[in-house]
C-alpha distance (Angstrom), angle and dihedral (degrees) to the residues before:
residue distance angle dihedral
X1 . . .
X2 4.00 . .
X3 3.73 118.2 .
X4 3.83 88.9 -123.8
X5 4.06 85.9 62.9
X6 3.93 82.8 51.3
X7 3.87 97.9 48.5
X8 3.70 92.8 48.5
X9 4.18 102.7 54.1
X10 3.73 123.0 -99.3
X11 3.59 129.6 -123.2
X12 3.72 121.1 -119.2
X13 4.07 147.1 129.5
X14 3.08 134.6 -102.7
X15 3.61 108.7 -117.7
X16 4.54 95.7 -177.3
X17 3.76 144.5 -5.9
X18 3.25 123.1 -144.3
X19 4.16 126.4 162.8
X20 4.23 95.5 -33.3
X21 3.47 88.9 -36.2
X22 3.69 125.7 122.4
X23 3.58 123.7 -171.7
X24 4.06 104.2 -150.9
X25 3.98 119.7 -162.6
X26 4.08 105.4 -155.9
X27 4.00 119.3 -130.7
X28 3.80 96.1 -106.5
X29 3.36 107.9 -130.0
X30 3.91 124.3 -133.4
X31 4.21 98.9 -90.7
X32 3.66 84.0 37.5
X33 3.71 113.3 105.4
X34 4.20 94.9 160.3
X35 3.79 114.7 82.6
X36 3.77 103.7 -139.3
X37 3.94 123.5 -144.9
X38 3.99 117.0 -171.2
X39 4.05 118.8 -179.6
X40 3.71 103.2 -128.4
X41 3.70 136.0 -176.3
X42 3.79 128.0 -148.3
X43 3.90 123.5 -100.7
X44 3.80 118.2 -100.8
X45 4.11 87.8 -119.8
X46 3.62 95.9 50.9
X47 4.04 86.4 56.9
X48 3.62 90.9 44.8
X49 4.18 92.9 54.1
X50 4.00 83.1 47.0
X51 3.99 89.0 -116.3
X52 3.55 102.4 160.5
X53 4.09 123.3 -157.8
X54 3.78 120.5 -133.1
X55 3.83 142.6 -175.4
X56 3.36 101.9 -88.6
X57 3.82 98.5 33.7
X58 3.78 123.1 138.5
X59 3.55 110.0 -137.7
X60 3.88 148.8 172.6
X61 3.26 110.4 -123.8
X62 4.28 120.2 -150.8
X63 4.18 132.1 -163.7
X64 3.82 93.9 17.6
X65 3.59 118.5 -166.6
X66 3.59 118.5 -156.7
X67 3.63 98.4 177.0
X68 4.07 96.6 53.2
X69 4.01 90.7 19.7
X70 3.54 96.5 -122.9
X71 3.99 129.3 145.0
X72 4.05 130.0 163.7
X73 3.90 111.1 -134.1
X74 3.90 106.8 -117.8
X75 3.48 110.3 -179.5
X76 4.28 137.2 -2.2
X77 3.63 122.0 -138.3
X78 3.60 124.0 -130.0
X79 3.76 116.9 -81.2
X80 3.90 130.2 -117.8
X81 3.84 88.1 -166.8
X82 3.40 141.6 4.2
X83 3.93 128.2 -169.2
X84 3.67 126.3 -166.3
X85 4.11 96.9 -154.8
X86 2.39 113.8 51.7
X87 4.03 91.2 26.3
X88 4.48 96.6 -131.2
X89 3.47 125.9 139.5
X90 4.30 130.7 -154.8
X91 3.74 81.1 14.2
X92 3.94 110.6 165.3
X93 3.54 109.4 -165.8
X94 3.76 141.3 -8.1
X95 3.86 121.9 -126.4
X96 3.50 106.2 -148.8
X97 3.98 111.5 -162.4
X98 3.53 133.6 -160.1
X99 3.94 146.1 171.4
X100 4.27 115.8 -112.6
X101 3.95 77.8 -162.3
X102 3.42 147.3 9.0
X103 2.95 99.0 49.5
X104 3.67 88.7 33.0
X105 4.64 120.1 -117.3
X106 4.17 97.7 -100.3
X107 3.54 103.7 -169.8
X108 4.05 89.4 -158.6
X109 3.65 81.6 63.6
X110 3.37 100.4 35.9
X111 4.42 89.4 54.8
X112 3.46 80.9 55.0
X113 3.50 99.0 60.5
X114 3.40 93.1 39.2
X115 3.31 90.9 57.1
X116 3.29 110.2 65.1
X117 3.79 95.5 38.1
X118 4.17 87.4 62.9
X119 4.14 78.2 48.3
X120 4.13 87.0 63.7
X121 3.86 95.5 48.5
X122 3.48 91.0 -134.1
X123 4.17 122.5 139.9
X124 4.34 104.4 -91.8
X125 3.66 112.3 -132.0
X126 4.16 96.9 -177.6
X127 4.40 100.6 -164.3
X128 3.47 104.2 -163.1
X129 4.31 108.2 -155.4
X130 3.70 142.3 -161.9
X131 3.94 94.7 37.9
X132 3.42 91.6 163.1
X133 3.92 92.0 65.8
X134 3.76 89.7 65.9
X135 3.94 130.4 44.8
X136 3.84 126.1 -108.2
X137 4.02 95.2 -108.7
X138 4.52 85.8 61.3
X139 3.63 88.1 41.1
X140 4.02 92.1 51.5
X141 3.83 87.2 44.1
X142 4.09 90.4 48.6
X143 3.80 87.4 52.7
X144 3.57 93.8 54.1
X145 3.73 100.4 47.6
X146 3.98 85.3 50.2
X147 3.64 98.4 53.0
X148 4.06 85.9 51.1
X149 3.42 84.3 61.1
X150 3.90 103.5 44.8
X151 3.35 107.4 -90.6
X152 3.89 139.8 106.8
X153 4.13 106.4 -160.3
X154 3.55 130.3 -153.4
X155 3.80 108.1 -132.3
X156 3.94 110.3 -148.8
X157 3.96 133.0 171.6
X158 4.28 103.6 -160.2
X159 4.08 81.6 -174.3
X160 3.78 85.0 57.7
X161 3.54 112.8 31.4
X162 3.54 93.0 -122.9
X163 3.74 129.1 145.7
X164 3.99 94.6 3.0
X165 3.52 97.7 119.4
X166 3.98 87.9 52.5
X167 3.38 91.1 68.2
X168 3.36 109.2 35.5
X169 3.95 85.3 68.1
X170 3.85 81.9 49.4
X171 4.47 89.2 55.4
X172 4.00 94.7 36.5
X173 3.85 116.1 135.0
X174 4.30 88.3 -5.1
X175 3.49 137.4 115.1
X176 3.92 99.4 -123.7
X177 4.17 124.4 -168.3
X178 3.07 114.4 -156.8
X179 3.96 121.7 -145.7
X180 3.68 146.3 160.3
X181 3.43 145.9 103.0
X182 3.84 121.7 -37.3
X183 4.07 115.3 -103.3
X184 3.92 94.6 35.2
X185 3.53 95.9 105.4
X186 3.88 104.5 -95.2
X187 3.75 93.8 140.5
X188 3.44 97.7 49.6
X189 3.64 96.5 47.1
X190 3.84 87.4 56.5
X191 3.98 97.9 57.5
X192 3.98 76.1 44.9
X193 3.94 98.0 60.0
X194 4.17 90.8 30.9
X195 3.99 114.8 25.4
X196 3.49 98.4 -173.1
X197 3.83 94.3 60.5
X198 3.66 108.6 88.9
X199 3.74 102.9 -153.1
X200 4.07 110.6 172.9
X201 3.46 105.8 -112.9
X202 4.24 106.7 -133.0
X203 3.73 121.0 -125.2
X204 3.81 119.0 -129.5
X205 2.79 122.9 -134.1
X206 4.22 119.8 -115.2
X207 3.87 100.9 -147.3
X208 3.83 94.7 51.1
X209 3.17 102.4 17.3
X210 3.89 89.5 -137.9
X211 3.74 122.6 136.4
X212 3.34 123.5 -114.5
X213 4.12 117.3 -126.0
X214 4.01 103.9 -102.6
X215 4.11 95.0 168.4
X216 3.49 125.9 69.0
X217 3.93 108.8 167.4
X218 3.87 145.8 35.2
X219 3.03 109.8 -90.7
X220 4.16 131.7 159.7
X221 3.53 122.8 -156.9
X222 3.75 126.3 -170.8
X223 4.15 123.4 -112.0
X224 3.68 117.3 -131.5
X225 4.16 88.5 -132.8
X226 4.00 93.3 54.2
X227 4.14 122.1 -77.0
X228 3.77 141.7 75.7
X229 3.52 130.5 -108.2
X230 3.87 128.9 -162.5
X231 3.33 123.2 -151.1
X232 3.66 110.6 -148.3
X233 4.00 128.0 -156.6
X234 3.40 109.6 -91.3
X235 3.74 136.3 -114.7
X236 3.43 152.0 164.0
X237 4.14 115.9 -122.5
X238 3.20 117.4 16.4
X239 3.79 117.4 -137.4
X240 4.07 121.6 -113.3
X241 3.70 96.5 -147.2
X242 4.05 88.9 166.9
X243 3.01 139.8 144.4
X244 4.01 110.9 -106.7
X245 3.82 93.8 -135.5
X246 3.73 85.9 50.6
X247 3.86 100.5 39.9
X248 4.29 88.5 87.5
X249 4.28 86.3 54.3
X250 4.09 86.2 67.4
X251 3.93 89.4 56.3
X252 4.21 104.5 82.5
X253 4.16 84.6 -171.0
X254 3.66 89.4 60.7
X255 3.57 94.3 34.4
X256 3.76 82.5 77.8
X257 3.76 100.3 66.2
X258 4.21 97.5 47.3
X259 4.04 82.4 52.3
X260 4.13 83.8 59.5
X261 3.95 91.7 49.3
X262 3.13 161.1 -66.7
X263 4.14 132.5 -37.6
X264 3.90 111.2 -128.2
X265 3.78 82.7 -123.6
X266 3.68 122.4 62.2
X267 4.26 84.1 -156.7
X268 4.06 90.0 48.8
X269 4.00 108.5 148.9
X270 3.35 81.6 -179.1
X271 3.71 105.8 -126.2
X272 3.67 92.3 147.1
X273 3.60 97.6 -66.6
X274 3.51 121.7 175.1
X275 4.06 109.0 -66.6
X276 3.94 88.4 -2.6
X277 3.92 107.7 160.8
X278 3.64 98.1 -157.6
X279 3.66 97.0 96.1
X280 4.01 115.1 -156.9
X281 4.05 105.8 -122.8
X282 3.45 93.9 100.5
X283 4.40 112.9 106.9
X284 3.43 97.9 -134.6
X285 4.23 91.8 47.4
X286 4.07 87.0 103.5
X287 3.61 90.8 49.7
X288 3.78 90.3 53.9
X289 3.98 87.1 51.0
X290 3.69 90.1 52.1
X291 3.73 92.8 49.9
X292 3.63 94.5 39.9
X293 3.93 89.6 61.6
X294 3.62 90.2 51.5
X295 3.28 95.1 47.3
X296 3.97 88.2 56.0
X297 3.85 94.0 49.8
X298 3.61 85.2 52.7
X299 3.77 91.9 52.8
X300 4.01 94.1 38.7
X301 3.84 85.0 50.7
X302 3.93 91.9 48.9
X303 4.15 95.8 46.2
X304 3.97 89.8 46.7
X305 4.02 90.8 60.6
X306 3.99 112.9 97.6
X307 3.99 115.5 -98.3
X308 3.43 118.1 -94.2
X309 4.02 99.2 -108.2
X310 3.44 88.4 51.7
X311 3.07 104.3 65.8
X312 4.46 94.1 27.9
X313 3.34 142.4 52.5
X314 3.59 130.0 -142.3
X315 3.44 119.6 -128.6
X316 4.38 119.5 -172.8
X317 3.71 110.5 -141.4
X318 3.54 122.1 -151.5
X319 4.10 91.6 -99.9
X320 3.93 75.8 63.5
X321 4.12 80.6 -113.7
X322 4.24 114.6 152.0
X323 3.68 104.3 -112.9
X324 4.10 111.3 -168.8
X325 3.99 113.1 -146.2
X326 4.10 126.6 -179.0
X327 3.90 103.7 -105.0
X328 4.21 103.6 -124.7
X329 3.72 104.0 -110.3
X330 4.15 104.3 -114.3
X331 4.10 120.2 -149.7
X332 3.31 106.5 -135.8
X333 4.07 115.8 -138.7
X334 3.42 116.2 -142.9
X335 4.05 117.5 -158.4
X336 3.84 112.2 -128.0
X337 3.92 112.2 -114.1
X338 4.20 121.6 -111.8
X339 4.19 89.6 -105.9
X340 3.66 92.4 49.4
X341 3.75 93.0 57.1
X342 3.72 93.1 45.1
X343 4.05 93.7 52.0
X344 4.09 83.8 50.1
X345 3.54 94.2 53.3
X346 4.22 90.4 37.6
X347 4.15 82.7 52.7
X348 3.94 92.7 49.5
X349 4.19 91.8 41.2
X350 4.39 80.8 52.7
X351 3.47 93.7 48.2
X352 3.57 100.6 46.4
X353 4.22 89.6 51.1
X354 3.94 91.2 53.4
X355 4.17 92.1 49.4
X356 3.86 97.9 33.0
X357 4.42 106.4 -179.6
X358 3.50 119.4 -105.1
């Protein structure tokens, strides 16, 4: 590389955070074969403005060092998305993975997940593994029920080798999370798609056939056929921290009926409200009942907790920053009215004429 390239900033990604580290993967250019990595740290202005640096980040990168691998982050470029968990930025789909067996496809669980992945508004790629635990007439039936619902899975054995190649075309030139439940295979299908990442691989665990959480930080690692993947920390249940009025949105089988029309009520839940258009002959309609009510409580619980000034007070700093301080809780003292006193000292007058001294 010319100085000249160096004097001006380079482009690159950040690949992971970690402390006020950045790790920073260079744009290659075209008579470049080496990827380069340089460990950078963020500019003193950038932390004053509050501009924070994620995974995912496109950045321009200034005093690179290609002897010690060094580089000071200069300036972020604006976002197309941003996700708060797992913390990614300009991410372009999510690739949601599950198990057809062992542990065995729960569509409760599965909702779930889908769930909050239509809540990110991010493409779904669902990768369905392990299809050489089940036979081809369950996998043709799985397929089916999926594309009721919306979606069009990629069926994939790691074990096997089969349908990789499928969906690498599927993660080419995009910035892929990965999610899902633990013990479905998610670590495994990483070393797949990128051998020279080694990625523990999680046990599971025999009695409840649960995985165990192997991944505990962003991370993106590049694919040998073009694209990014980041492997998110795993977990369990996802949370639906929705709106209510948007929880229907995240259903593509009732997306159908609001494209038709309108509800007579702009607040519809649609739980066959008067003149509601979002019929109920869809299989995962009780599901969406079952989430909606959570999603209420959630809401209920939310509106019941005390406003924010009440309970702060806002102090101005000298920057002429808002700084929010718990207000001291004050006992109020309330002075005792004239008749009180007099029925006090009418009480003590009684009592000492029915226990006279002496």
């Amino acid at each position: 590389m010319n100085k000249s390239a160096i004097d001006t900033g380079l482009l690159g990604t950040v690949m992971a955070v970690q402390a006020n580290f950045y790790q920073v993967l260079l744009d290659r250019p075209k008579n470049e074969r080496e990827s380069i990595y340089l460990l950078c740290t963020r500019r003193t202005r950038l932390k004053k403005i509050g501009q924070k640096v994620m995974v995912g980040d496109r950045v321009i990168v200034e005093e690179a060092d290609f002897v010690d691998r060094r580089g000071a982050i200069a300036e972020v470029s604006k976002r197309k998305t941003q996700l708060s968990r797992p913390p990614v930025a300009n991410a372009d789909l999510i690739l949601l993975v599950f198990a057809l067996a062992e542990p065995n496809l729960d569509p409760w669980q599965l909702s779930r997940f889908l769930v909050e992945a239509e809540s990110t508004s991010l493409d779904i790629c669902l990768c369905l593994n392990k299809t050489d635990l089940i036979t081809e007439q369950k996998q043709q039936q799985w397929q089916q029920r999926l594309i009721n619902w919306g979606y069009d899975p990629v069926f994939i054995s790691v074990a096997q080798d089969r349908g990789i190649d499928s969906l690498l075309k599927k993660l080419k030139d995009k910035i892929a999370i990965v999610s899902g439940p633990s013990g479905v295979g998610k670590s495994s299908l990483i070393n797949r798609l990128i051998p020279t990442v080694d990625v523990r691989v999680g046990e599971v665990s025999g009695k409840l056939l649960k995985g165990r959480h192997t991944t505990r930080h962003v991370e993106l690692f590049g694919l040998p056929s073009g694209g990014l993947l980041a492997d998110s920390p795993g977990f369990n249940q996802p949370n639906l921290e929705c709106d209510p009025q948007n929880l229907v949105l995240y259903f593509p089988e009732a997306r159908k009926y609001l494209q038709q029309g309108n509800c007579q009520f702009s607040d519809c839940l649609h739980r066959e409200e008067p003149n509601c258009i979002v019929k109920k002959d869809w299989e995962r309609y009780e599901y969406y009942l079952k989430f909606l009510s959570e999603a209420i409580a959630r809401q209920e619980k939310l509106d019941r907790r005390p406003d924010q000034e009440s309970v702060l007070k806002v102090k101005i700093k000298s920057s002429g920053r808002r700084q929010y301080e718990p207000k001291l809780a004050t006992k109020k003292y309330r002075r005792s009215s004239r008749r009180t006193k007099i029925q006090d000292l009418q009480q003590l007058y009684d009592e000492a004429e029915e226990f006279p001294e002496g």
